[in-house]
C-alpha positions in Angstrom: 23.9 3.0 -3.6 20.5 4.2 -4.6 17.7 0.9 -4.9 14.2 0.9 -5.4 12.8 -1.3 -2.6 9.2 -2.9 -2.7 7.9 -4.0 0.8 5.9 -6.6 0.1 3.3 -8.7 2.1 4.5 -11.6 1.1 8.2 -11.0 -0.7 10.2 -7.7 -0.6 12.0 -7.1 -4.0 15.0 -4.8 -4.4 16.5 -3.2 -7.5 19.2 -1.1 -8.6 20.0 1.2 -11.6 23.3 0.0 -13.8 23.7 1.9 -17.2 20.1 2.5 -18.0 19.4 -1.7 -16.9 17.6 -2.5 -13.8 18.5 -6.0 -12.6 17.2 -7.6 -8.9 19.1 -8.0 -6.0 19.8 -11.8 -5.3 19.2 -12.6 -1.8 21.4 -16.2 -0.6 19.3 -18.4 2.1 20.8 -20.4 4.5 21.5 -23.3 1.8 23.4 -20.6 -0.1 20.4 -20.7 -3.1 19.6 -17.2 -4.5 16.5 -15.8 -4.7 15.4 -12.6 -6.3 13.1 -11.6 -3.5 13.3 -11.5 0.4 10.6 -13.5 2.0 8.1 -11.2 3.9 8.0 -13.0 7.3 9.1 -13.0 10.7 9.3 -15.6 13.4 9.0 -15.7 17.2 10.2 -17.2 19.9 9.5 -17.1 23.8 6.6 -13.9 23.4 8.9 -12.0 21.5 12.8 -12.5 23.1 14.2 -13.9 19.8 13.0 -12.5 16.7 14.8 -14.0 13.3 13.3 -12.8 9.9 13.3 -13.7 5.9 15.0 -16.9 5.1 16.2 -17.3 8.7 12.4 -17.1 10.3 11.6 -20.0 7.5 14.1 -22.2 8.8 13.6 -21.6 12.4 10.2 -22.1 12.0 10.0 -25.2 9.9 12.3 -27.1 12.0 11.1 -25.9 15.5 7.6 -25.5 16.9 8.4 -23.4 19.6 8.6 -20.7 16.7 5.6 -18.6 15.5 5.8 -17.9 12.0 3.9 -14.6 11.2 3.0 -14.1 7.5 1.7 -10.8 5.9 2.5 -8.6 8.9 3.3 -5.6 6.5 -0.8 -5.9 7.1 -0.4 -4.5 10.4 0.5 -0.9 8.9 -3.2 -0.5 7.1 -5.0 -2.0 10.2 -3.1 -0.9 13.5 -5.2 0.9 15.7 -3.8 4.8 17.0 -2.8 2.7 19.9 -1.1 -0.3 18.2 0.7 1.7 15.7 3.9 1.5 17.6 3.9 -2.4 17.9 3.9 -2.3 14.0 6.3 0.0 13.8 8.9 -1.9 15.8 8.0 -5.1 14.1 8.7 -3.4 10.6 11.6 -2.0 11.6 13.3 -4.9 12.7 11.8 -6.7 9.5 13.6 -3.5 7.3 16.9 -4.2 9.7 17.2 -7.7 8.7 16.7 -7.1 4.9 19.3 -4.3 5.1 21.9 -6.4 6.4 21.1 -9.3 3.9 21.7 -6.2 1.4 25.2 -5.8 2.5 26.4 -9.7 3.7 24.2 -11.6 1.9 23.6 -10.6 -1.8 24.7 -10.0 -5.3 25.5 -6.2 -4.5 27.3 -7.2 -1.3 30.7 -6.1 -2.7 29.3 -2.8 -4.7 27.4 -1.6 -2.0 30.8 -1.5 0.0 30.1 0.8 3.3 28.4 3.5 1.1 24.7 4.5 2.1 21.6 2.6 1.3 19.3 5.1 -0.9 15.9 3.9 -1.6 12.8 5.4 -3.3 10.1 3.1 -1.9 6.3 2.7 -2.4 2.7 2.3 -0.6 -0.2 0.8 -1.8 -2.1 3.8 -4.3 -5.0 3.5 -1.6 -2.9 3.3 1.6 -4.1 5.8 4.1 -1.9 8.0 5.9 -0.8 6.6 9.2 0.3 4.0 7.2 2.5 5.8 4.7 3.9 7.6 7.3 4.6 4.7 9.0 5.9 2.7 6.1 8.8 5.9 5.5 9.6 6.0 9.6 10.3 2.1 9.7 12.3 2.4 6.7 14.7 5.4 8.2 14.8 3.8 11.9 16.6 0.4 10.0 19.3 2.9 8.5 17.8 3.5 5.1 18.2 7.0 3.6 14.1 7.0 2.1 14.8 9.9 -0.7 11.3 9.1 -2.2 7.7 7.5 -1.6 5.6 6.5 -4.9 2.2 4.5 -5.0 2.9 0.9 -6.5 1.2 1.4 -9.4 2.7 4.9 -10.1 5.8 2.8 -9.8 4.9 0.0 -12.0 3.5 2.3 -14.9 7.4 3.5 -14.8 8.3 0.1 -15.3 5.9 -0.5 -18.6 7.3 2.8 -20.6 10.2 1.5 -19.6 9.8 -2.1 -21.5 6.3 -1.5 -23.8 7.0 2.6 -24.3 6.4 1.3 -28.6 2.8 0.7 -27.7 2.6 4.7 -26.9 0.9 7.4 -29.1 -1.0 10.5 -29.2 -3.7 9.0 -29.6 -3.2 6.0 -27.1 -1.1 7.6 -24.2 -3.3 6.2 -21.5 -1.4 3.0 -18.7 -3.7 1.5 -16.6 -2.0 -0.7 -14.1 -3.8 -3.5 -12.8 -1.7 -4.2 -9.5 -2.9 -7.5 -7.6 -0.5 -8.0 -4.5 0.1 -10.1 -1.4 -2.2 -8.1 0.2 -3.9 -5.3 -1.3 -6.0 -4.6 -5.4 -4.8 -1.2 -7.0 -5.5 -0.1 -10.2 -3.9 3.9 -11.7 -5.0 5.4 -15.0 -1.9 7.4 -15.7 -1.0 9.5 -18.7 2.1 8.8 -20.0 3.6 12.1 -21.9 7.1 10.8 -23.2 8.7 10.0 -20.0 6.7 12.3 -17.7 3.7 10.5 -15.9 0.9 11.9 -14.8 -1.2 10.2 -12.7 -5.4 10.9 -13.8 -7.1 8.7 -10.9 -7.0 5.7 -8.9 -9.1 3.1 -7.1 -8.4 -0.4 -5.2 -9.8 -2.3 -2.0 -7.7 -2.1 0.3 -8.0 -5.6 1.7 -8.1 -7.9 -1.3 -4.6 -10.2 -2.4 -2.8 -13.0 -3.0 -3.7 -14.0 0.6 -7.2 -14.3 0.0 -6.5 -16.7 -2.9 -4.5 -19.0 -0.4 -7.3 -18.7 2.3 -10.0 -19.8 -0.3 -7.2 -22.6 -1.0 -6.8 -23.6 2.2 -10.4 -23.8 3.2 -11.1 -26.1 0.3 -8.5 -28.3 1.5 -9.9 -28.4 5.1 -13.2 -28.6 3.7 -12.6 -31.8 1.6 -11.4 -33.1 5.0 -13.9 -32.0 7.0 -12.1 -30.1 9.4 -11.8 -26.2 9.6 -9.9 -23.6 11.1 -10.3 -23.8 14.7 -9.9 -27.5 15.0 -6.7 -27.1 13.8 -3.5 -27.2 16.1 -1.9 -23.6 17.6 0.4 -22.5 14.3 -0.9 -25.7 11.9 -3.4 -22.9 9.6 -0.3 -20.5 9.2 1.7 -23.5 7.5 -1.5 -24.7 5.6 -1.7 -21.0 4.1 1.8 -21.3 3.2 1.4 -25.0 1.6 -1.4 -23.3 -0.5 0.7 -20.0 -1.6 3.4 -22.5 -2.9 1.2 -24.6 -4.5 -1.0 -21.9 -5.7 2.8 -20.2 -7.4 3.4 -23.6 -9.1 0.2 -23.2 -10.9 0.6 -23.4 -15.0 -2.2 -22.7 -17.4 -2.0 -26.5 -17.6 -2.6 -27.4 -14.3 -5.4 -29.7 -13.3 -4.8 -31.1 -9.9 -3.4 -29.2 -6.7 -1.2 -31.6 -4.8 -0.9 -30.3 -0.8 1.4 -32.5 1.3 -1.0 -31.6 4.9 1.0 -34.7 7.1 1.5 -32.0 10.0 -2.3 -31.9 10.7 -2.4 -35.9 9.5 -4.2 -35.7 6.7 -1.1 -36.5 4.0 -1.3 -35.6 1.0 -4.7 -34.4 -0.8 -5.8 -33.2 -4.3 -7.7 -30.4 -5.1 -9.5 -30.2 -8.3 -8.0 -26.4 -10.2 -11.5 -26.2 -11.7 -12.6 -26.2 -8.2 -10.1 -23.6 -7.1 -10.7 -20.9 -9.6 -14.5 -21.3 -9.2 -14.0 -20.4 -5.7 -11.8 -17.6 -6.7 -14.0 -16.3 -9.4 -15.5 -14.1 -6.9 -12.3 -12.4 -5.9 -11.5 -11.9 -10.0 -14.8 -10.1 -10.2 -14.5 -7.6 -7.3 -11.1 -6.8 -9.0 -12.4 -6.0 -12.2 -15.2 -4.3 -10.6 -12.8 -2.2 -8.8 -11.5 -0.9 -12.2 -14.9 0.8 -13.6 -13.6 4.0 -11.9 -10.7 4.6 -13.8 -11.9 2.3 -17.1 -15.2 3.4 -19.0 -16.2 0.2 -21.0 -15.9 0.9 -24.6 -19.5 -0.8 -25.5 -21.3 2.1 -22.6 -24.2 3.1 -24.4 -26.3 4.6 -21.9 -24.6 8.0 -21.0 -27.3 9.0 -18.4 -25.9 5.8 -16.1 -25.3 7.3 -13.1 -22.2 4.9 -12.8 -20.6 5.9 -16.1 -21.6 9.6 -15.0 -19.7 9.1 -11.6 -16.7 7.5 -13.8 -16.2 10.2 -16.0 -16.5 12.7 -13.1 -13.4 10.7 -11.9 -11.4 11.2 -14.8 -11.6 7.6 -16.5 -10.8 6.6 -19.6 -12.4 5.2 -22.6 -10.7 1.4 -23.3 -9.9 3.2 -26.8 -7.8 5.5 -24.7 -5.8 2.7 -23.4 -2.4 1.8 -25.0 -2.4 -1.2 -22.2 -3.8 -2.6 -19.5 -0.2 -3.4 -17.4 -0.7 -6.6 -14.9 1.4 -6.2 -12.1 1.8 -7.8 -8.4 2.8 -11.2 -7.1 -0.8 -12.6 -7.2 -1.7 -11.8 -10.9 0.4 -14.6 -11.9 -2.3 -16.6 -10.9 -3.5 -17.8 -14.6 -6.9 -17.2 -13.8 -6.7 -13.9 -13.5 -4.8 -13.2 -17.2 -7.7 -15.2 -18.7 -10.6 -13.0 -17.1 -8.9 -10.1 -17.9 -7.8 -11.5 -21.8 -11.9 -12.3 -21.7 -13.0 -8.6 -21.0 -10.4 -6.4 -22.6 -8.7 -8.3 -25.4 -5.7 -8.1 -26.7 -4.3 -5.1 -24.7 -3.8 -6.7 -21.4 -0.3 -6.8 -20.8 1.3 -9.1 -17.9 4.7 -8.1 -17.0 7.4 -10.8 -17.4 7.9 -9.9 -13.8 5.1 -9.6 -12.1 6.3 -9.7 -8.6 9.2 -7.4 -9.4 7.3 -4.7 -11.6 7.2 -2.5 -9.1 10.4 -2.7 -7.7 11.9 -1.9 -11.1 9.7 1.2 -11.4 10.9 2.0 -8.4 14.5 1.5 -9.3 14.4 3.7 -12.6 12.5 6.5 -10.4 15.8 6.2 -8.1 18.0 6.8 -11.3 18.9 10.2 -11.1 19.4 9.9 -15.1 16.5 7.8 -16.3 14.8 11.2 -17.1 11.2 9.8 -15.8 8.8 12.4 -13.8 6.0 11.8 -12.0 2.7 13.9 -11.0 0.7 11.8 -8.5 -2.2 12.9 -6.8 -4.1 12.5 -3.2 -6.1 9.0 -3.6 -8.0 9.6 -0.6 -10.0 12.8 1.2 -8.6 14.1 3.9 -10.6 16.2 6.6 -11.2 17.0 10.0 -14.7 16.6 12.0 -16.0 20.1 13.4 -18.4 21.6 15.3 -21.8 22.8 13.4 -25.0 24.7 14.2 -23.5 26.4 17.2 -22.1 23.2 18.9 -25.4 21.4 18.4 -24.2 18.9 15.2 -20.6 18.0 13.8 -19.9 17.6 10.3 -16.9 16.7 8.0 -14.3 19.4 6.4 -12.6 18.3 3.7 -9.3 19.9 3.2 -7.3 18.1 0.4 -9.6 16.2 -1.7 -8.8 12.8 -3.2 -7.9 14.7 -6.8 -5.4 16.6 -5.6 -1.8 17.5 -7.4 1.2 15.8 -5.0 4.0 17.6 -5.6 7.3 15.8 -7.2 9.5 14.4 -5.2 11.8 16.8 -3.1 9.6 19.6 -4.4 8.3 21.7 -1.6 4.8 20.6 0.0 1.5 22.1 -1.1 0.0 23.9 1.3 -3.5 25.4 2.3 -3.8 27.3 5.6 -7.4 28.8 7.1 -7.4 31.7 9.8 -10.3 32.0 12.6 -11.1 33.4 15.7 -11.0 30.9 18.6 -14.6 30.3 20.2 -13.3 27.4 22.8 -10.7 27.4 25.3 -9.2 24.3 23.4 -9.2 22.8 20.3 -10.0 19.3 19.2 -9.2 17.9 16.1 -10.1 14.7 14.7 -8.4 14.0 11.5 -9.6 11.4 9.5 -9.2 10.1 5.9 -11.9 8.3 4.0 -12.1 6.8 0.6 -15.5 8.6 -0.4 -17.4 11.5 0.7 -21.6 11.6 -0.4 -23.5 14.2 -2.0 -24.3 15.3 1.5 -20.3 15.9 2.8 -20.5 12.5 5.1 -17.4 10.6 4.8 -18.3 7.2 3.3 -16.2 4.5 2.2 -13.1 3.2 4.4 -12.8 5.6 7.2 -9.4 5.8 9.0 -9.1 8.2 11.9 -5.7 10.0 11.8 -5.1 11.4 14.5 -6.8 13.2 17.9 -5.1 16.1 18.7 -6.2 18.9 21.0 -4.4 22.5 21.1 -4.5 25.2 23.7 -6.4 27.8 22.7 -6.4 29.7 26.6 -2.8 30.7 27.3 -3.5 29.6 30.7 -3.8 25.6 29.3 -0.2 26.1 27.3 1.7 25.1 30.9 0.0 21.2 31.0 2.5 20.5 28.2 0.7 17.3 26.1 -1.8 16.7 29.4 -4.7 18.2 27.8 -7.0 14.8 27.2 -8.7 15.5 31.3 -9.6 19.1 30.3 -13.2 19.9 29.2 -13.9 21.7 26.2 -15.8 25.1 27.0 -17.1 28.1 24.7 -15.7 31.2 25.0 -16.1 34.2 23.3 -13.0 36.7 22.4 -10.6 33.9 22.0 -6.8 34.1 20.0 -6.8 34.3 16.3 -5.9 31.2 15.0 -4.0 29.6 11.8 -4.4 26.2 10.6 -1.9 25.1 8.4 -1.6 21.8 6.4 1.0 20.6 4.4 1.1 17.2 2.0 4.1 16.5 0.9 4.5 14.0 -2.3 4.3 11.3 0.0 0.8 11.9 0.3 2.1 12.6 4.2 0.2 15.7 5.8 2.1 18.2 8.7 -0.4 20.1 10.3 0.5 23.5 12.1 -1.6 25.3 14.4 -0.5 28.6 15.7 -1.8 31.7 17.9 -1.3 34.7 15.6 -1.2 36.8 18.5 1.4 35.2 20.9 3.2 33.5 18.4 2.5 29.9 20.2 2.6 27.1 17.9 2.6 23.4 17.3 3.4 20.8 14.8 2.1 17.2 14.4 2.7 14.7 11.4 -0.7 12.9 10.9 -0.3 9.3 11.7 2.7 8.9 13.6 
């Protein structure tokens, strides 16, 4: 059964292709209620002997303290250092276990999905570095999915608008951009839309800016009217005060004027919290979301074409707002009616807001799965990708960029593209830093959110090749008349690089798939 599966940091939605329709996969809780997502959480008990997750962890953790709940830990795969990385791994993992076996015992596809395999195309955030796509894919395979695809959640969403608004396309407005406000992370994809091929023309976001800010901001107004905060507050108490805020923050209607929190676990009752209040303390986060835009969206009204800003935007490949046939509002936490009404405020009449906002990108991700939807995709790189090397003789180091943030992915299952560099060895090992970064300045220096990839170190004296991975002890020495050496990188349309290094002259060689 092939699904398109969107791990989300606060719900995970799955869908499924039927006849050219895309519906959601019902998930039952414990009361035997369906739900059309799969509640992003995961409880603990006794440091990590019981583990129960989804609807389960809820339950558990409502009705027994000696259960942590942890919210957002899909989190974990942006900001896990090299050495935590495993830790987030497993914790995924058994996270992707649990939603697979509600897939098969606990679901409206239960019966269809029979003993066949589980197929899914599933998504990243546009900005997501590395590490963490590669992650995201190995946690998805180690809980018995078969992962025949990776596409950025926008990429995925802009699918989803063709799919339901494809009348609003013309030649001369063929331009999507999706506004994609999640649990956890802002993206926002200009993509050309040609028929039913895609192509994606650039991209932009910050990577730690979501729904759960809006329920922090929430919940510190509530403590605030109280005059408490956060570390006054009983072990596990600001966990459930987050997660009184994200219901009553969902609940929200345009009409709306009070926010009602029941807060009786920390004694306080139940309080009111003016909206007005709320979405003035939000107004920030709006703005930095609509700032975040200008890279991919020129303002229609730019006059001055010497700004160095609207120079910098058109050197990305934005387009003009006359371009735009809509601006698609995607993601769990655009439902927030705020955020409809600053963007109605800005850009008119062509702001769109899926009629599912949480499940947008699921659905693009179902109809990508579909082997006869007839949709294509070019994506491309949405961050630089380097290496940090020596300069000046061994006296400076400095940044190589090998794939540049506008690079071509290829399709899926197309083969990788590749660019390979051949030198003559002047050290008796080599050290490699790998690193990806969101900007690099006028001068080459990585700028921006920096994420180190990977540290790898490869034996350039045949003498080293017998320590096997025990190579972090040895000192790095020059030498002159060393092996001729090939670098090889790969990036596959995952946005996943494989990096081989070989001795041309022995034949010695080794692999490593950055961020694993």
């Amino acid at each position: 059964m092939r699904l398109g599966i969107d791990f989300g940091t606060t719900h995970t939605v799955v869908a499924y292709g039927d006849r050219g329709n895309y519906p959601l996969v019902s998930f039952l809780d414990s009361a035997g209620d369906a739900h059309e997502w799969f509640p992003s959480v995961a409880a603990e008990r006794g440091a990590g002997a019981e583990w129960r997750f989804g609807f389960e962890a809820q339950r558990a953790a409502a009705s027994d303290a000696g259960w942590t709940l942890h919210r957002s830990f899909k989190r974990l795969l942006a900001e896990a250092s090299l050495e935590d990385r495993e830790r987030a791994l497993d914790l995924c993992t058994r996270y992707l276990a649990a939603l697979r076996a509600a897939i098969r015992e606990r679901s409206n596809v239960t019966r269809s999905a029979g003993d066949e395999p589980l197929e899914a195309v599933i998504a990243a955030p546009a900005n997501a570095h590395g590490a963490q796509r590669f992650l995201t894919m190995e946690a998805f395979r180690r809980a018995g999915f078969a992962v025949l695809a990776m596409l950025n959640e926008p990429s995925a969403a802009g699918f989803e608008y063709t799919h339901r608004y494809r009348n609003t396309l013309n030649s001369r407005r063929d331009a999507i951009v999706v506004y994609d406000l999640g649990g956890g992370t802002f993206d926002v994809s200009l993509i050309r839309a040609l028929g039913r091929h895609h192509e994606v023309v650039a991209t932009a976001g910050i990577n730690r800016l979501g729904g759960d800010d809006f329920d922090d901001t929430l919940a510190r107004l509530a403590l605030g009217s109280l005059g408490r905060d956060v570390p006054g507050l009983p072990r596990g108490a600001w966990a459930r005060v987050c997660e009184r805020c994200r219901d009553a923050k969902e609940a929200l209607t345009p009409h709306t004027r009070r926010i009602s929190l029941d807060l009786d676990f920390i004694g306080a009752g139940e309080i009111a919290i003016s909206v007005a209040d709320f979405y003035a303390a939000c107004a920030p986060l709006v703005e930095q979301t609509i700032m975040g835009m200008s890279p991919v969206l020129r303002s229609a009204d730019e006059e001055d074409e010497d700004d160095d800003a609207d120079r910098a935007a058109r050197a990305e490949g934005a387009a003009e707002l006359a371009e735009v046939a809509g601006i698609y509002v995607v993601g769990g936490a655009s439902a927030l009616p705020l955020i409809g009404r600053a963007l109605r405020e800005r850009f008119g009449r062509r702001v769109h807001r899926s009629p599912y906002p949480f499940a947008a990108t699921a659905l693009g991700l179902a109809i990508a799965a579909d082997a006869e939807s007839g949709f294509t995709l070019q994506d491309m790189l949405s961050r630089h990708f380097g290496v940090f090397r020596e300069a000046d003789g061994g006296r400076a180091v400095e940044f190589d960029p090998i794939f540049t943030r506008d690079v071509a992915l290829p399709a899926p299952g197309a083969p990788a593209r590749t660019l390979r560099r051949v030198y003559r060895a002047a050290h008796n090992l080599g050290h490699y830093r790998f690193a990806e970064c969101s900007a690099v300045d006028e001068r080459g220096i990585p700028s921006g959110d920096l994420t180190p990839l990977g540290d790898i170190r490869f034996p350039f004296d045949p003498a080293l090749r017998l320590h096997g991975n025990a190579l972090h002890d040895v000192p790095v020495e020059r030498r002159t008349g060393g092996p001729l050496v090939q670098e090889e990188y790969a990036v596959d349309g995952s946005g996943i690089v494989l990096v081989t290094i070989s001795d041309l002259e022995t034949g010695y060689a080794r692999q490593f798939r950055l961020g694993g």
